[in-house]
C-alpha positions in Angstrom: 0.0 0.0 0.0 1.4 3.7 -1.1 2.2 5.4 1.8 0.7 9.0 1.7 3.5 12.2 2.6 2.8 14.3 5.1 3.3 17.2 2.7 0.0 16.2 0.6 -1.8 15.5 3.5 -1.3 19.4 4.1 -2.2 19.6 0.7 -5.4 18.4 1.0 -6.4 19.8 4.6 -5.6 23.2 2.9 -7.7 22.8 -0.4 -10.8 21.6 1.7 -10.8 24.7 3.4 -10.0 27.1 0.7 -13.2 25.0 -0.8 -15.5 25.7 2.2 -14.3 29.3 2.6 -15.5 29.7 -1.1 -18.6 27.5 -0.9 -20.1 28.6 2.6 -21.2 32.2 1.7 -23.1 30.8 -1.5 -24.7 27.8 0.8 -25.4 30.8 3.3 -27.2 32.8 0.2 -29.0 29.7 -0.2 -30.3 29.1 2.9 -31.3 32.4 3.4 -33.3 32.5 0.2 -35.5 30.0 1.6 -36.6 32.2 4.9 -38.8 34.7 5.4 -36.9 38.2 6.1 -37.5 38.6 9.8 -36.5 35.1 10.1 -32.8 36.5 9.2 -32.4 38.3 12.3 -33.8 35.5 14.7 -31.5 32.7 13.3 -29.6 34.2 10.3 -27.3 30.6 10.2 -29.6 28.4 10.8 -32.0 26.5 9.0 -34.9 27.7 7.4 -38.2 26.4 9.9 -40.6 26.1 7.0 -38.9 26.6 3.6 -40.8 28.5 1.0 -40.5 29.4 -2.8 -42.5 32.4 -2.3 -38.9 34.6 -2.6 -38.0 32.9 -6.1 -41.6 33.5 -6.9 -41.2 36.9 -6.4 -37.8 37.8 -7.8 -38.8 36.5 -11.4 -42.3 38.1 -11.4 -42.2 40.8 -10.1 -38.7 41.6 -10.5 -38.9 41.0 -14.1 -35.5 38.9 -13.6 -37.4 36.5 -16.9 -37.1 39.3 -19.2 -34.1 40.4 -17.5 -32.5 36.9 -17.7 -33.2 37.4 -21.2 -31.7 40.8 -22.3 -28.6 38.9 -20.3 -28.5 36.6 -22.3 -28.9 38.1 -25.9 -25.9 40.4 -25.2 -23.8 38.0 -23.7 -24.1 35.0 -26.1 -23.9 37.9 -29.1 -20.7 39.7 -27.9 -19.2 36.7 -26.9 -19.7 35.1 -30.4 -18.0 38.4 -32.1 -15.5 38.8 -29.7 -14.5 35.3 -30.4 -14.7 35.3 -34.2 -13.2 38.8 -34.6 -10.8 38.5 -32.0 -9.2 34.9 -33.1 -9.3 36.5 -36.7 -7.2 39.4 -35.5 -5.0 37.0 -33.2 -4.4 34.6 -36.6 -2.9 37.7 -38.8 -1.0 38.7 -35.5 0.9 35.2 -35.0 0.8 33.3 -38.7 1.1 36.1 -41.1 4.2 37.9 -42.0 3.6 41.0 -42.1 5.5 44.4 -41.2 3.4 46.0 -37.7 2.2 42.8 -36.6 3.7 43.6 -33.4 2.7 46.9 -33.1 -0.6 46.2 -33.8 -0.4 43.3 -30.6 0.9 45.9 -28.6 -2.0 48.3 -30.0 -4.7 46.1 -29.1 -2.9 45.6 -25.6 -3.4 48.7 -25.0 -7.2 48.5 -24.8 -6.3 46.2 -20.9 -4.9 49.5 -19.8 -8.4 51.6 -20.3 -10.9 51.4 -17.3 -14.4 51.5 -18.5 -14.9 55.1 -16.6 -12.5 56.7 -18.7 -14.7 56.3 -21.6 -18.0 56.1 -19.7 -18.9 59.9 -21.0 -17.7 59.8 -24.4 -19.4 56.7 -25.2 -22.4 57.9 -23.8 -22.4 61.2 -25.5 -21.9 59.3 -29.1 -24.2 56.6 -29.0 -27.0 59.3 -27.6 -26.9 60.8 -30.9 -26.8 57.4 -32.6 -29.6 56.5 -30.7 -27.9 53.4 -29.5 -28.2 54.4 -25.6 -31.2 53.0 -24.8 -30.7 49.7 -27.2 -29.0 46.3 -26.4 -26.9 47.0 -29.1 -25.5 50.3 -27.4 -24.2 47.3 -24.6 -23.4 44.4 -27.2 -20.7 46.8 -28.9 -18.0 48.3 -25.7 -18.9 44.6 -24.5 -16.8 43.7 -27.7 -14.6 46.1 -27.3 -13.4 45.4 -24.1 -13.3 41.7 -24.4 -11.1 42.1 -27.7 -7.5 42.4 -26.1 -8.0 39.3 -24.2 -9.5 37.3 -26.6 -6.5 38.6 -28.7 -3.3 38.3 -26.4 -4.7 34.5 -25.1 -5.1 33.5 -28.6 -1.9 35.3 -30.0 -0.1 32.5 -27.8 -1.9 29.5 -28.6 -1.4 30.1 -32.0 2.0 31.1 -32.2 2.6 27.6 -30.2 0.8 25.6 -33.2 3.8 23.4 -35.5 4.9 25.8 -39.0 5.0 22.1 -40.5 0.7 22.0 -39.9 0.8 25.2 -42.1 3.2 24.2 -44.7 1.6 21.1 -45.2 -1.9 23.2 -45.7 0.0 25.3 -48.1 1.1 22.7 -50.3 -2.3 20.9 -50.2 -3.6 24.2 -52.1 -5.3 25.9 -48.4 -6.3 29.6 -48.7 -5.7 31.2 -45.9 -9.0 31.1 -44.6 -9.1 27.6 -45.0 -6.2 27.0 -43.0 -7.4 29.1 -40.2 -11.2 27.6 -40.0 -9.6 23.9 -40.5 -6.7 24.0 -39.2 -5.8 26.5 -36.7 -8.9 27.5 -35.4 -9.7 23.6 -34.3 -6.4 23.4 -32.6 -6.8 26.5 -31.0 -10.5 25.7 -29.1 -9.1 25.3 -25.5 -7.8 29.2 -26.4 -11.3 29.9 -27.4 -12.7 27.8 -24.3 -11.0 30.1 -22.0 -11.4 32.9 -23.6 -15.0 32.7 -23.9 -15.9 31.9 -20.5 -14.0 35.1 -18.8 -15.7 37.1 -21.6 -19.5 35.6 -21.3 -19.1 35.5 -16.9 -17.5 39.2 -17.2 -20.4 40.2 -19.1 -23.1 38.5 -17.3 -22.3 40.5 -14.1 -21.5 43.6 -15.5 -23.3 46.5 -13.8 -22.1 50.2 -14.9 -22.4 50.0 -19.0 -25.9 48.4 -18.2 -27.1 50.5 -15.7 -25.6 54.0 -17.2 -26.9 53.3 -21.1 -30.3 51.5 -20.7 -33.3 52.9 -18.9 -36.4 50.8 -20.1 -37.0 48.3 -17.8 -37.9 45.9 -20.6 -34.3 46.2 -21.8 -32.4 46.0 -18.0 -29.8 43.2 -17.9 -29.6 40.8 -14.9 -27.5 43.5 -12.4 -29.4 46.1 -13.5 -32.7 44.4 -11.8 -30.9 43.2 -9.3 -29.9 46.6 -7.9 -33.7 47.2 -7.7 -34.0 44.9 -4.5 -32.3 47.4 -2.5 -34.1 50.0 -1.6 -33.2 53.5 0.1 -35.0 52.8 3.4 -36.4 48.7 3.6 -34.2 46.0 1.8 -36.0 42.7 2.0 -33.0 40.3 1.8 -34.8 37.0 1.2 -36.1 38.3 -1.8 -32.9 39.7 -2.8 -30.9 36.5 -2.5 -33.5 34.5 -3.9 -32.6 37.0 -7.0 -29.2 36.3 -6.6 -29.6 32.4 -7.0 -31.2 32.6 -10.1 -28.8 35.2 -11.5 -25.4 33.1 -10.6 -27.3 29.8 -11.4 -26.2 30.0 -15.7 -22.1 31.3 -14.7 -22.0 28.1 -12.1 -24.1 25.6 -15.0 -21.0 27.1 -17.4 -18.4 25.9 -15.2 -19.9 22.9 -14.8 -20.1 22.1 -18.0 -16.8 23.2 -19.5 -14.5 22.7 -16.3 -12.3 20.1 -18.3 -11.9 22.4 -21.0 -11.1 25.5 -18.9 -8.0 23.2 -16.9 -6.7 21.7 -20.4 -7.1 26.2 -21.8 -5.3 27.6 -18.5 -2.6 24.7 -18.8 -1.6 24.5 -22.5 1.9 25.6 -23.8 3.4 24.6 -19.7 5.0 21.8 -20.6 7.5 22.1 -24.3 8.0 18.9 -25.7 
């Protein structure tokens, strides 16, 4: 029998409690959504004495989270599908092509990390009011681009600088275009990139608040934060309500993980170990 070290017992002790420092506040927000609110301040960790669904109830009628789920998900699956395409297009010429400012354009589109959204909160404002995009989804699908493109870019800049020349020589001599040999050949290669890459841009997007809240005003059109925020009130916040809103609105980042978990370790770990 394999004798365990001492060392990965530590290991272990250590990762179980990183796990339950992480996992205890959402099991908390659980619970809680179960209560009724003055039942917070008798016994805010215990269990709920007669659970109820009358809080989730609530929070997707008459919070409009449905419609709010919705809107969520339009401009998050849309941005994240052009961020991806244009992005990996962008980060193909960058790595494969030859051509004279391919690094100064890298280091251009780098340059977009380095810009806080408040910097350009105003003028972006200011232009899409007279394009009448401020009050649209698409006034949020397109700085959601924006900002996702240097990411997209620099993480996919490195997977596919680490793909073989001999895959595209070989494409080459088989009579390839080039966008052949970037939709059949590197683009396949390159889908733990894209894996990772699309995650942090769809979860960054689901719980972004400002853009959201400053450009869209109809409540028909509010993202998921945006009707979130409307649980807490100036003078009355009824928690239970609130949290049950909160469930439902982390409920499609933690199905995500979930899902594509494998994918994310293989995306975060490729290109550490040469061969």
């Amino acid at each position: 029998m394999k004798k365990i070290r001492p060392i990965r017992i530590v290991i272990y002790i250590f990762l179980v409690l990183v796990a339950i420092l992480y996992l205890a506040p959402l099991l908390w927000v659980l619970l809680v959504s179960f209560k009724e609110n003055a039942e917070i301040y008798d016994n805010p960790f215990g269990l709920p004495a007669a659970p109820t669904f009358d809080n989730f109830t609530f929070a997707w009628t008459a919070g409009k989270l449905g419609i709010a789920t919705l809107n969520s998900f339009i401009v998050c699956v849309s941005s994240l599908i052009l961020s991806m395409i244009i992005g990996s297009m962008a980060a193909f010429g960058i790595a494969r092509l030859r051509w004279k400012f391919s690094k100064l354009s890298l280091t251009y589109f780098l340059l977009g990390m380095m810009i806080p959204v408040h910097c350009v909160l105003i003028p972006l404002y200011s232009r899409f009011s007279k394009m009448g995009l401020s009050d649209s989804l698409v006034g949020l699908i397109i700085p959601y681009v924006t900002f996702a493109l240097p990411v997209t870019i620099f993480i996919m800049v490195g997977f596919f600088e680490s793909l073989p020349n001999e895959l595209i020589e070989s494409a080459c001599i088989d009579g390839a275009t080039i966008y052949q040999i970037f939709f059949k050949v590197c683009l396949p290669l390159g889908k733990t990139g894209l894996f990772v890459t699309g995650l942090m841009t769809f979860v960054g997007n689901w719980n972004e608040l400002l853009l959201a809240m400053v450009f869209i005003s109809d409540d028909m059109k509010k993202t998921l934060p945006v009707s979130l925020s409307k649980f807490v009130g100036p003078y009355n916040t009824n928690y239970t309500q609130m949290f049950a809103a909160i469930i439902i609105a982390i409920i499609p980042t933690i199905i995500v993980y979930c899902a594509f978990s494998n994918q994310i370790v293989d995306g975060l770990t490729a290109g550490a170990v040469k061969g």
